[in-house]
C-alpha positions in Angstrom: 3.4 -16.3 12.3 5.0 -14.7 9.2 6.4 -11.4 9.6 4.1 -8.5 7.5 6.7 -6.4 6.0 6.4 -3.1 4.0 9.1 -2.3 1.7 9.6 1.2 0.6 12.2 2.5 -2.5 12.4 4.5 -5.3 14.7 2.1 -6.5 12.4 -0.5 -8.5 14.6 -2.9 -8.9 16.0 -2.9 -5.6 12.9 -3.3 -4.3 12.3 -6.3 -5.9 15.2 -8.2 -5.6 14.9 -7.5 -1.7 10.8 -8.2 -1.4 11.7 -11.3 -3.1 14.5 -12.4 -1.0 12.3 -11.4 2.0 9.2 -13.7 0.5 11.9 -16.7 -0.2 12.3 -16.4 4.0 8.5 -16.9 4.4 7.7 -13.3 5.1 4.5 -11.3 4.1 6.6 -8.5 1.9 4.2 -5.4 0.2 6.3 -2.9 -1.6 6.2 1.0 -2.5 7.9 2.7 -4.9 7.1 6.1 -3.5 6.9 8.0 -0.2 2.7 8.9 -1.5 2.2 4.9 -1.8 3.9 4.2 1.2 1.4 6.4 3.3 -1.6 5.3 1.3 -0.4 1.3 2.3 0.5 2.5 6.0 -3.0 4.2 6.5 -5.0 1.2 4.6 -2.8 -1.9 6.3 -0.7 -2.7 9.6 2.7 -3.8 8.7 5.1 -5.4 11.7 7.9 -3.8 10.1 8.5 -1.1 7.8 12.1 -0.8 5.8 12.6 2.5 4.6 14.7 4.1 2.0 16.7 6.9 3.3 17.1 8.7 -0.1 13.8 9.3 -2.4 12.5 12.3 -4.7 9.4 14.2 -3.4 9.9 13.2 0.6 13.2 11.5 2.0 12.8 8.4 4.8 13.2 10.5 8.0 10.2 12.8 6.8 8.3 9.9 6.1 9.0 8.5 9.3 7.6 11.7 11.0 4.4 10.9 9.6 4.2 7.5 9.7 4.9 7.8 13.5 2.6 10.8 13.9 -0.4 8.4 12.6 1.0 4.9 13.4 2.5 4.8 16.7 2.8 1.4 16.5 4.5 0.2 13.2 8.4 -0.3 13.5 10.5 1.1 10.9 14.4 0.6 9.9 15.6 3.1 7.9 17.7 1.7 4.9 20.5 4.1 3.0 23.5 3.9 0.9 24.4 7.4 2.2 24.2 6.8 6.0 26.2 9.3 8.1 25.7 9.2 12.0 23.9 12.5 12.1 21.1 11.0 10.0 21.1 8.1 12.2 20.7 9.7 14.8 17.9 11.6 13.9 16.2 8.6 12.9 16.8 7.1 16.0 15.5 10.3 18.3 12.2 10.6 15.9 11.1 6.3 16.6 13.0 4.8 14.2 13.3 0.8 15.2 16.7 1.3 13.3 19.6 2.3 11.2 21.2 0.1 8.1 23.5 1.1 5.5 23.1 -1.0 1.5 23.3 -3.1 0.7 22.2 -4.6 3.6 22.9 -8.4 5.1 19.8 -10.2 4.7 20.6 -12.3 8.1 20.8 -9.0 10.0 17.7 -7.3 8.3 15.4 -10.1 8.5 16.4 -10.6 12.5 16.1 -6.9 13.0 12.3 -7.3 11.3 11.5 -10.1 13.7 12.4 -8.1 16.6 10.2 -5.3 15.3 7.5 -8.2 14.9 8.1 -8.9 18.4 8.4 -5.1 19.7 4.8 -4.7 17.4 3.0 -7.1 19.5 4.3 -6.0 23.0 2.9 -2.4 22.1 -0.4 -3.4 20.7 -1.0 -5.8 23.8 -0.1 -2.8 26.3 -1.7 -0.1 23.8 -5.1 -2.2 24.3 -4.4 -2.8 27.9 -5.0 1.1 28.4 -7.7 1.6 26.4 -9.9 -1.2 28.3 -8.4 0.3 31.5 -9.6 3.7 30.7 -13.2 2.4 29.4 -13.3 0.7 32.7 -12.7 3.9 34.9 -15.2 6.0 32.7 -18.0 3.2 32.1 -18.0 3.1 36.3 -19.7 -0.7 35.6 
């Protein structure tokens, strides 16, 4: 099963050398150029992993992250950023994030880091739906 990926940087070209590296390795890559596209894409899709520019005009990665975790519980993100410093990584790590790179990233690394989300995805969905038909069982009294 090939890995549904969600690219997001304000860098265009950037983003497509990366979504096109990620493709060449059999992955499902979508791409935003914008934290505004990125939400429209989280809220209209499910993505197993999505790799996150620190650094953008308008609304910086850890924002983002906030509201992508607010409404998508679920999704895996690993934040990407030429300007990492451990505060910022920690943060990230506190508010959900899957994980921390600095740019330019290894590909080897990123692309095993977004099949563990892939993996980690899965393993909440399965117990997310476990509870739910769990609690319709206890208030359905069948």
């Amino acid at each position: 099963m090939s890995e549904k990926v969600l690219l997001v940087d304000d860098e265009t070209e950037f983003l497509e050398n990366l979504s096109e590296r990620m493709s060449m390795r059999g992955m499902n890559v979508s791409t935003a150029d914008n934290p505004a596209s990125a939400l429209k894409a989280v809220d209209e899709d499910s993505y197993d992993a999505i790799v996150l520019d620190l650094q953008m005009p308008d609304m910086n990665g850890i924002e983002l992250l906030k509201f992508i975790r607010e409404k998508h519980p679920e999704m895996q993100v690993i934040l990407l950023t030429g300007h990492a410093t451990l505060e910022k990584g920690v943060e990230a790590m506190k508010l959900g994030a899957m994980d921390f790179m600095e740019k330019p990233a290894d590909i080897n690394a990123l692309t095993e880091k977004i099949k563990k989300a892939q993996a980690r995805k899965i393993v909440l969905v399965e117990k997310m739906t476990e509870e739910k038909i769990k609690e319709i069982m206890n208030t359905k009294g069948w």
